[in-house]
C-alpha positions as CSV (number, residue, x, y, z in Angstrom):
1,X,-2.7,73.2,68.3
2,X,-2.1,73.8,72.0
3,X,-3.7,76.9,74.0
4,X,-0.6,78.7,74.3
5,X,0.3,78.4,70.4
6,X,-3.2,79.9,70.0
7,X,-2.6,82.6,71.8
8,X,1.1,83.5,70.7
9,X,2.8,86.9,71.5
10,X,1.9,88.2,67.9
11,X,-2.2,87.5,68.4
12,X,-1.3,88.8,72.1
13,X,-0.3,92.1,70.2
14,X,-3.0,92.0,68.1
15,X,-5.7,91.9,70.7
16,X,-3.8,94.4,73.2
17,X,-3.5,96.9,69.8
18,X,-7.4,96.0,69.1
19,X,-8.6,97.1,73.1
20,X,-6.0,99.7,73.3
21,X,-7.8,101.2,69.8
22,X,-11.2,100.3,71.4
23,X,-10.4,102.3,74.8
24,X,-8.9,105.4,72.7
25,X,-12.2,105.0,70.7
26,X,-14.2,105.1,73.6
27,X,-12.3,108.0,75.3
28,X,-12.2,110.1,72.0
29,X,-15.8,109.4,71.8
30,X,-16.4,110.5,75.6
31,X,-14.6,113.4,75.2
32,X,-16.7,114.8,72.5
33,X,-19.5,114.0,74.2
34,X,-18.8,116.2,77.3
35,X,-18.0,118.9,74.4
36,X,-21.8,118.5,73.1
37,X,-23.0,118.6,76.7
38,X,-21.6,121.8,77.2
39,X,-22.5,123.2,73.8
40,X,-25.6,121.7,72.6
41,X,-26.9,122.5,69.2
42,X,-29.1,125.4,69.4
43,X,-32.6,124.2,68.0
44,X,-33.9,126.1,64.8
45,X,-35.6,129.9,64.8
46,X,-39.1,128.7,64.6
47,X,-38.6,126.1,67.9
48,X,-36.0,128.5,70.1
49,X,-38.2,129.0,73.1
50,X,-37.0,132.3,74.0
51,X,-35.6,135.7,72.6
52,X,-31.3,135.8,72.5
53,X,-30.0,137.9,75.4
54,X,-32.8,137.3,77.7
55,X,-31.4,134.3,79.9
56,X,-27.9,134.4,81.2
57,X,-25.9,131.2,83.2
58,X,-26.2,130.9,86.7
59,X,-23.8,128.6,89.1
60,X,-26.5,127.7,91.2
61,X,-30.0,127.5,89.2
62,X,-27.8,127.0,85.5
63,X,-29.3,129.9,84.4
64,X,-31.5,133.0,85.1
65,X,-33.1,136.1,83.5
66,X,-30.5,138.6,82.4
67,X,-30.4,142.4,83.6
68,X,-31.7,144.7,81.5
69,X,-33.2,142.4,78.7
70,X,-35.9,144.1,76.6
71,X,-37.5,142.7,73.6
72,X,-40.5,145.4,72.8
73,X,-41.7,143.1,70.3
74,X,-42.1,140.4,72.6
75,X,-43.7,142.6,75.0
76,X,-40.9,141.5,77.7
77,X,-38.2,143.4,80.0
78,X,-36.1,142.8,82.6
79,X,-34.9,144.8,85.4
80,X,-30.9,146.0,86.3
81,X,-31.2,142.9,89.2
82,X,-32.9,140.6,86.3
83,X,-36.4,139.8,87.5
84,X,-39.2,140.9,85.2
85,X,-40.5,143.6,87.5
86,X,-40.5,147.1,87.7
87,X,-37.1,148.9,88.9
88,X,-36.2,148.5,92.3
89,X,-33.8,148.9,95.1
90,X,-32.2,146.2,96.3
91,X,-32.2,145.8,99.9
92,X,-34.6,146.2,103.1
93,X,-38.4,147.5,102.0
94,X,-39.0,150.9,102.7
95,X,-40.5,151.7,106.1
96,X,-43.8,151.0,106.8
97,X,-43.8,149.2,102.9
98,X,-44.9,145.0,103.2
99,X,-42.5,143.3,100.2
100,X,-44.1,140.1,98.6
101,X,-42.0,138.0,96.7
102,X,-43.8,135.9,94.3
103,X,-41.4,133.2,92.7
104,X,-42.0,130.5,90.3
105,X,-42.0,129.2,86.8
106,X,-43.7,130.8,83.7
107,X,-47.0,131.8,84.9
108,X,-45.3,133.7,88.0
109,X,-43.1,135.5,85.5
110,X,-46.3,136.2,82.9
111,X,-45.1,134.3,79.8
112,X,-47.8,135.7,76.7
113,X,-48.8,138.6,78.3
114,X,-47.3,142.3,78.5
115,X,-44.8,143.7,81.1
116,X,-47.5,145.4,82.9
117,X,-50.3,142.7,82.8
118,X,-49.2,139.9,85.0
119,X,-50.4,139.4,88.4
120,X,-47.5,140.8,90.1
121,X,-47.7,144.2,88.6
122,X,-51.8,143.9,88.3
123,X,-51.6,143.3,92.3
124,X,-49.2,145.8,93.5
125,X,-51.0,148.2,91.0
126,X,-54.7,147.8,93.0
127,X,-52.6,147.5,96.2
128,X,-51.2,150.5,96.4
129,X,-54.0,152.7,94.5
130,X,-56.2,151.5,97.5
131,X,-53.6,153.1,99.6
132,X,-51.8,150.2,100.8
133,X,-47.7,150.0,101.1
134,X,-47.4,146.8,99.4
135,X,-44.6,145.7,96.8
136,X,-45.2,142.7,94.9
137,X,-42.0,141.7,93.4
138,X,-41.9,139.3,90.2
139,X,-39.1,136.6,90.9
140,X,-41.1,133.9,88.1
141,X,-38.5,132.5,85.8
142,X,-39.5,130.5,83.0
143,X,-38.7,126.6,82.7
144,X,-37.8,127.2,86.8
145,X,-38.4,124.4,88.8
146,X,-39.3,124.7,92.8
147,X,-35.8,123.8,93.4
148,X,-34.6,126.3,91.2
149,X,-37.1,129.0,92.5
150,X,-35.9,128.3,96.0
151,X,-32.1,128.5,95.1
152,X,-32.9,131.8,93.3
153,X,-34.6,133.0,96.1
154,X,-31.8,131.9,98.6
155,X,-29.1,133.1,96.6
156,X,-29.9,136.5,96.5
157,X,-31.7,137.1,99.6
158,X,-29.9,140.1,101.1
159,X,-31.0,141.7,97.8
160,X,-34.5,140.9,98.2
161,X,-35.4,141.2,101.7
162,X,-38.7,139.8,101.4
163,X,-41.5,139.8,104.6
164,X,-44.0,137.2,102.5
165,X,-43.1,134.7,100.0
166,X,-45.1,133.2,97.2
167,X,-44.3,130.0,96.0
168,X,-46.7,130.1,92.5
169,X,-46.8,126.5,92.2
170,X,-48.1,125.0,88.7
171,X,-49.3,121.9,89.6
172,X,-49.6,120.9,85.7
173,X,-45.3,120.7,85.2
174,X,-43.6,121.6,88.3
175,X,-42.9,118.2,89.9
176,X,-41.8,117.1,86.2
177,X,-39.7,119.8,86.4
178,X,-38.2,118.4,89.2
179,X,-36.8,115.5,88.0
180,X,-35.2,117.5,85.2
181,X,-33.0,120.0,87.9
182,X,-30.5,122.8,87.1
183,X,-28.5,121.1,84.5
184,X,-31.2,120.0,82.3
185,X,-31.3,123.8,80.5
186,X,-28.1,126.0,79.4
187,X,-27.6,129.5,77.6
188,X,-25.4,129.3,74.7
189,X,-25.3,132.3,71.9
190,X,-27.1,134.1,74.3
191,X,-30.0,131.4,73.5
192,X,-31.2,128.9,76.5
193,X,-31.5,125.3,74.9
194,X,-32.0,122.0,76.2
195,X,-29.1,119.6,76.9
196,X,-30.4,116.9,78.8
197,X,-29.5,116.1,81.9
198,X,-25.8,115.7,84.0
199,X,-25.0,115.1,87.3
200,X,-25.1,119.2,89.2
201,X,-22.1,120.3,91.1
202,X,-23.2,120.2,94.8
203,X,-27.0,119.0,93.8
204,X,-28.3,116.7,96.6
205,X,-30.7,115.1,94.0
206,X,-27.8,113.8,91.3
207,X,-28.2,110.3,92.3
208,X,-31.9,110.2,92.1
209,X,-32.4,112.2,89.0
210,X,-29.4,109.7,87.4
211,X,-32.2,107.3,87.9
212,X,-35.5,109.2,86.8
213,X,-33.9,110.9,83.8
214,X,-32.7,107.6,82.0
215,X,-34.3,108.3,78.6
216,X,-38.1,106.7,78.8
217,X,-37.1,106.4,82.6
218,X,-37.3,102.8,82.1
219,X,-34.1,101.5,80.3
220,X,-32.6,99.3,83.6
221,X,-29.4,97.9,80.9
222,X,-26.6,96.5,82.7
223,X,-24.6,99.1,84.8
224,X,-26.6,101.8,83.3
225,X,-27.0,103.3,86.3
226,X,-23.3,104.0,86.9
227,X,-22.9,105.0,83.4
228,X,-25.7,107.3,83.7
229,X,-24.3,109.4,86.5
230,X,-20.6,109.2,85.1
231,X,-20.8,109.4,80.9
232,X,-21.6,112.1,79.3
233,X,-21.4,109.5,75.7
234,X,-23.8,106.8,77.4
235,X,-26.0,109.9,77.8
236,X,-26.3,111.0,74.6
237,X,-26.6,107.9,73.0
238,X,-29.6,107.2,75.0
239,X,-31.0,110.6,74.6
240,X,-30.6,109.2,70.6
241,X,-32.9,106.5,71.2
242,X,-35.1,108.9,73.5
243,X,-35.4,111.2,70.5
244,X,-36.1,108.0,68.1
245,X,-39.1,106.8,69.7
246,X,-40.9,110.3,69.6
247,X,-41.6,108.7,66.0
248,X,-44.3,106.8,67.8
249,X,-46.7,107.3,70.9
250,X,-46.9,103.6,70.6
251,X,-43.1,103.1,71.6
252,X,-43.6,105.3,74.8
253,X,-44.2,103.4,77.9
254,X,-47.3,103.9,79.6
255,X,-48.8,104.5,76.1
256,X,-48.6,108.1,76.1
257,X,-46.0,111.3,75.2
258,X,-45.3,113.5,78.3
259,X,-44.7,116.5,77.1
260,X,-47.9,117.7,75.2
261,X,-48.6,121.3,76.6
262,X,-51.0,122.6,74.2
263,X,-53.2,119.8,74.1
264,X,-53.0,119.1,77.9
265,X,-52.0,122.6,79.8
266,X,-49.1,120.4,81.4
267,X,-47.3,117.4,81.3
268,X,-49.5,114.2,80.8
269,X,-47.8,111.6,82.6
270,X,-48.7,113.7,85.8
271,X,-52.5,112.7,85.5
272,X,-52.0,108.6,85.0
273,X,-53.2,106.7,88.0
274,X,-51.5,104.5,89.5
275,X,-48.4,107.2,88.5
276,X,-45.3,105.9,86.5
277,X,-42.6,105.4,89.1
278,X,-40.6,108.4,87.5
279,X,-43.9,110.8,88.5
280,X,-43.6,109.7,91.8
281,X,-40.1,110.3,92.3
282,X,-40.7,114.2,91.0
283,X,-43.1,114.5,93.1
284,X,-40.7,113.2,96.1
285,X,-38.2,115.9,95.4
286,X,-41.1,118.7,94.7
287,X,-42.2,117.8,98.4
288,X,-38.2,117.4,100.1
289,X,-37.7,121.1,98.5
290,X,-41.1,122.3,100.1
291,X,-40.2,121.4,103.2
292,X,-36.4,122.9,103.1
293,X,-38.3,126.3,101.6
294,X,-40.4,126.3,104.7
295,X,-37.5,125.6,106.7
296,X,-35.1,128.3,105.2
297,X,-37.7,130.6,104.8
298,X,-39.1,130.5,108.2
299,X,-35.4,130.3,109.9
300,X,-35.0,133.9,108.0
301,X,-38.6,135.1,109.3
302,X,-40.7,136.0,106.3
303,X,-44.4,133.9,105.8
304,X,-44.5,131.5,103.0
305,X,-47.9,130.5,101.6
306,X,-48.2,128.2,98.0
307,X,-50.3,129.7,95.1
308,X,-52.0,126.9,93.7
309,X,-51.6,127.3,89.8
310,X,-53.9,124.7,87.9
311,X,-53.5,123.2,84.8
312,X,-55.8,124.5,82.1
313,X,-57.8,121.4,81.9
314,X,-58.2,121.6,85.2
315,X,-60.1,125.1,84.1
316,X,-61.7,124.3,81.3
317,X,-62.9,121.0,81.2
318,X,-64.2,121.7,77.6
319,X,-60.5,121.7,76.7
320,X,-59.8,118.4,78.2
321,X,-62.4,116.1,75.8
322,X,-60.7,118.1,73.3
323,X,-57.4,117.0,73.9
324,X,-58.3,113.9,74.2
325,X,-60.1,114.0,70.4
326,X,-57.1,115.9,69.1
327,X,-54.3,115.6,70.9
328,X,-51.0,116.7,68.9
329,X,-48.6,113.8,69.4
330,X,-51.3,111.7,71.6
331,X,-54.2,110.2,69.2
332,X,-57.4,109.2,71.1
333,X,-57.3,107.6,74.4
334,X,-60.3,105.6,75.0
335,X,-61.4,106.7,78.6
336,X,-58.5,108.4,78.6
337,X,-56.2,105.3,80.0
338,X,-52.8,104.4,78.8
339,X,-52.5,102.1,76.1
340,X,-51.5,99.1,78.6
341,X,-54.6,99.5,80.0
342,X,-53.1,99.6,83.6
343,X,-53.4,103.1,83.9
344,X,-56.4,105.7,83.7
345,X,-56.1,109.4,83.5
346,X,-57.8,111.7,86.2
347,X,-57.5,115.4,85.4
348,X,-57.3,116.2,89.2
349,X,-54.4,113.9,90.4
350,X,-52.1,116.8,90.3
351,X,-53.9,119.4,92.4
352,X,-54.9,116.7,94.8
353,X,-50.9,115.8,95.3
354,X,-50.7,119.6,96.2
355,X,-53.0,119.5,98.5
356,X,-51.6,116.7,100.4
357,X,-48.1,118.4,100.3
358,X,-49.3,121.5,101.2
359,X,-51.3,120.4,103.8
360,X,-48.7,117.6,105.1
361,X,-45.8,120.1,105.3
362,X,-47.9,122.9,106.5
363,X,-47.6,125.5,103.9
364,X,-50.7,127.6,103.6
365,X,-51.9,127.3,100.5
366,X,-54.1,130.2,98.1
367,X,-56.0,128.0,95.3
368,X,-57.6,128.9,92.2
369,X,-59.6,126.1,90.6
370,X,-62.6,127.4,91.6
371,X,-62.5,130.9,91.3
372,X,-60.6,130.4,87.9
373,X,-63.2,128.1,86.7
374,X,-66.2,130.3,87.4
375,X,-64.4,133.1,85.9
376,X,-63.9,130.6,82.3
377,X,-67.7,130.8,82.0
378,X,-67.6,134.4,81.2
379,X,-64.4,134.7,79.8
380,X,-61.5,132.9,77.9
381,X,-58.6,132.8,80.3
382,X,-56.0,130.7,78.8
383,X,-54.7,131.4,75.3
384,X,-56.3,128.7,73.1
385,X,-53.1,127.6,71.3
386,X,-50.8,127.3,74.9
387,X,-51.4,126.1,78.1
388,X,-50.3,129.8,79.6
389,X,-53.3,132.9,80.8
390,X,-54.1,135.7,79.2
391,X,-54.1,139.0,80.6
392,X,-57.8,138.0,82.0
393,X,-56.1,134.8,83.6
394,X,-53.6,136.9,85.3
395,X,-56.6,139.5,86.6
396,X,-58.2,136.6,88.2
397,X,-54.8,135.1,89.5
398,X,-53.9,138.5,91.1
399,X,-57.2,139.0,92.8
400,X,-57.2,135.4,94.3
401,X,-53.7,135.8,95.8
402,X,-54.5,139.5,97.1
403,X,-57.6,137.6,98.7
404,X,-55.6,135.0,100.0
405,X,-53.1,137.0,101.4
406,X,-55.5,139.2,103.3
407,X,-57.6,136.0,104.6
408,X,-53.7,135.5,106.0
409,X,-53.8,138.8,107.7
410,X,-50.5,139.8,105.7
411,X,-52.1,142.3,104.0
412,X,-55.4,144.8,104.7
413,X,-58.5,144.0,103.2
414,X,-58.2,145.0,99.9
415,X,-61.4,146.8,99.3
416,X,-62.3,147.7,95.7
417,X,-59.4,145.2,94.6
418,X,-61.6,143.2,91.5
419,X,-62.6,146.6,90.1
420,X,-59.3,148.2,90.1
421,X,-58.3,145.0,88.6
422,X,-61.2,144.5,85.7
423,X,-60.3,148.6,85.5
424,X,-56.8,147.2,84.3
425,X,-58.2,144.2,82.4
426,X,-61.6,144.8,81.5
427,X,-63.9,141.3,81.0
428,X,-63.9,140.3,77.7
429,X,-60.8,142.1,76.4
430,X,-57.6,139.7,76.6
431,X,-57.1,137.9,73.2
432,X,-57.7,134.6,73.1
433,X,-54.5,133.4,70.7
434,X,-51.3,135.0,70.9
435,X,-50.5,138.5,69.6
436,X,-47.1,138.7,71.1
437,X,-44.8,137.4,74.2
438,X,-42.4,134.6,73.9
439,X,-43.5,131.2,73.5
440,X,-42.1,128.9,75.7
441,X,-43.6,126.0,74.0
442,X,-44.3,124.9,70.6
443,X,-43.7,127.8,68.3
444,X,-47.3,128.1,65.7
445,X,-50.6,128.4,66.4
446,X,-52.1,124.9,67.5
447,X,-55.4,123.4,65.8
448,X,-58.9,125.1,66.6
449,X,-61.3,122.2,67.6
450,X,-64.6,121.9,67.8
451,X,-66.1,120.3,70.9
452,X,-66.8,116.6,70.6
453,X,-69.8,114.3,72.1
454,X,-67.4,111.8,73.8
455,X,-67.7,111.2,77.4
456,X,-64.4,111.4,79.4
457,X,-64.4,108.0,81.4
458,X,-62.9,108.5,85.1
């Protein structure tokens, strides 16, 4: 039988019916996928990580705190311009009246504690009973990357006015964060879920987070990288085999889950040296957006200084041979390595990489580590089932940065500030497990360990 009988005009049908069924299949398919990528499932009660009502969309940061938002049972408000603060005016400070403006993630914004116990309000409060004009205003968003904070900040400038800015920096997620960008979170029934992420109208990072947010960062299939960036189906299917291998720390590459808050205060793949190549690209946008907040900042004529945030096993070291012993998802890590073996995990890579950033770019930079860590001697400071402070956490925070700021000259000496602040929060009275607030993490109270004789290997 010749070639051409082979392929006769009825097979040539055939085949042209078969791909034209295949490419309807496939666009079908792709279209549904873009549907799920704008409406993600919401994830059960137990795991949604915040109350409905309190986020809202945003074009620019894909979603914010909404105005007005009250949960008393939760212990958390929002005011009419939809920062957790007091009310205020939007527009220039009052005369003679120095406006901070303290934006960041979760710990800026006081996740666990009440309305009038994070460091924001615990500041201003001692600030201004010492007879200083100071407002401290509370622009922390939860789940916020430094991209995110700056665009927030950016975006709504003329309302703010700020003369100081606070970058609260959390050096356990924040360049992990990074990678993830504006479209990796959206509000739907008034809930914010996760939906992976997409390439972000106007985002100058869509090609390199196309690359660090292939599911396990490490798939390299053919044209993957195109796909990546252009379909929403490829997407999801990989996010499918993303979800599949949470079966097994095993499957993960570099031998260990990421995303283990309780056990670690942070994410875990930040603390692997040498760092997976997907850690240092986060931390190569973390320190590109540095730079343009200095830049924008400064251009507008405020100061911009960096609060330090540490992880908690940065804090408590006690916490860190017990998440090593217990770890959730982990299992033990002999010396603490990655399962490879090429990798070992040092507790201070992150607040080193901050350091060099800050110093590098030339950001002026208010740390905690030690003051936080002398403070954990007499006093629990992080809630023992999450990686977030207490209201004693947030005392300490608030006096460090009013230190900080005054070793600036931005501010007066702030004489009497640790009384009026243990006034506020007296030693010894913050619980120690959660009573209330919203959980951004893992909804439950996590194991209580008992210390354990291993020595951590570095």
């Amino acid at each position: 039988m010749s070639d051409s009988a082979s392929f006769s005009p009825r097979r040539r049908s055939r085949w042209l019916v078969l791909l034209a069924g295949i490419a309807l299949a496939s666009l079908l398919g792709e279209g549904m996928a873009r549907l799920r990528y704008a409406h993600p499932a919401l994830p059960p009660p137990e795991h949604a990580p915040a109350p409905p009502g309190m986020y809202e969309d945003d074009p620019s940061t894909g979603f914010r705190l909404a105005p007005g938002f009250v949960d008393d049972a939760d212990r958390f408000s929002t005011n009419a311009l939809g920062f957790r603060d007091r009310l205020r005016t939007p527009g220039p400070a009052p005369a003679g009246t120095l406006r901070v403006a303290l934006i960041g993630d979760s710990f800026a914004a006081g996740v666990g504690v009440a309305d009038d116990q994070h460091l924001s309000r615990l500041l201003e409060d001692a600030l201004v009973a010492s007879g200083q004009a100071v407002q401290v205003w509370n622009l922390g968003v939860p789940h916020f990357g430094t991209q995110q904070s700056m665009l927030q900040l950016m975006d709504r400038w003329d309302s703010i006015q700020p003369d100081v800015v606070v970058l609260a920096l959390f050096e356990g997620n924040d360049a992990f964060d990074d990678i993830q960008g504006p479209s990796f979170h959206t509000v739907r029934n008034r809930r914010i879920t996760r939906r992976g992420w997409a390439p972000w109208p106007g985002d100058p990072y869509n090609d390199e987070r196309a690359e660090l947010n292939r599911p396990l960062l490490a798939h390299h299939l053919p044209l993957d990288g195109v796909l990546q960036r252009r379909s929403a189906l490829y997407r999801l299917l990989l996010r499918g085999l993303h979800a599949a291998q949470y079966d097994s720390v095993r499957r993960w590459p570099w031998g260990m889950e990421p995303f283990d808050y309780e056990a670690f205060g942070g994410v875990a793949w930040l603390y692997l040296a040498p760092p997976p190549p997907p850690i240092e690209g986060g931390w190569r946008i973390t320190a590109d957006v540095l730079g343009e907040l200095k830049h924008r900042v400064g251009k507008a004529g405020p100061q911009l200084a960096v609060l330090a945030i540490p992880s908690k096993i940065m804090v408590v070291r006690e916490d860190l041979r017990m998440a090593f012993e217990e770890g959730w998802e982990l299992g033990y890590r002999p010396g603490g390595g990655a399962l490879d073996g090429s990798r070992e995990f040092d507790v201070e890579i992150p607040t080193q990489r901050v350091v060099e950033l800050t110093d590098t770019i030339g950001i002026p930079r208010i740390d905690l580590v030690i003051p936080m860590g002398r403070a954990a001697e007499q006093e629990r400071l992080y809630y023992l089932d999450d990686s977030h402070w207490n209201a004693a956490g947030h005392r300490v925070a608030a006096g460090e940065l009013g230190r900080g700021l005054a070793r600036l000259g931005w501010i007066e000496e702030p004489v009497g500030l640790l009384s009026r602040l243990e006034a506020a929060v007296p030693i010894g009275s913050a619980p120690e497990e959660y009573e209330a607030g919203f959980r951004a993490g893992r909804a439950g109270p996590g194991p209580r360990l008992d210390a354990l004789p291993t020595p951590l290997a570095r």
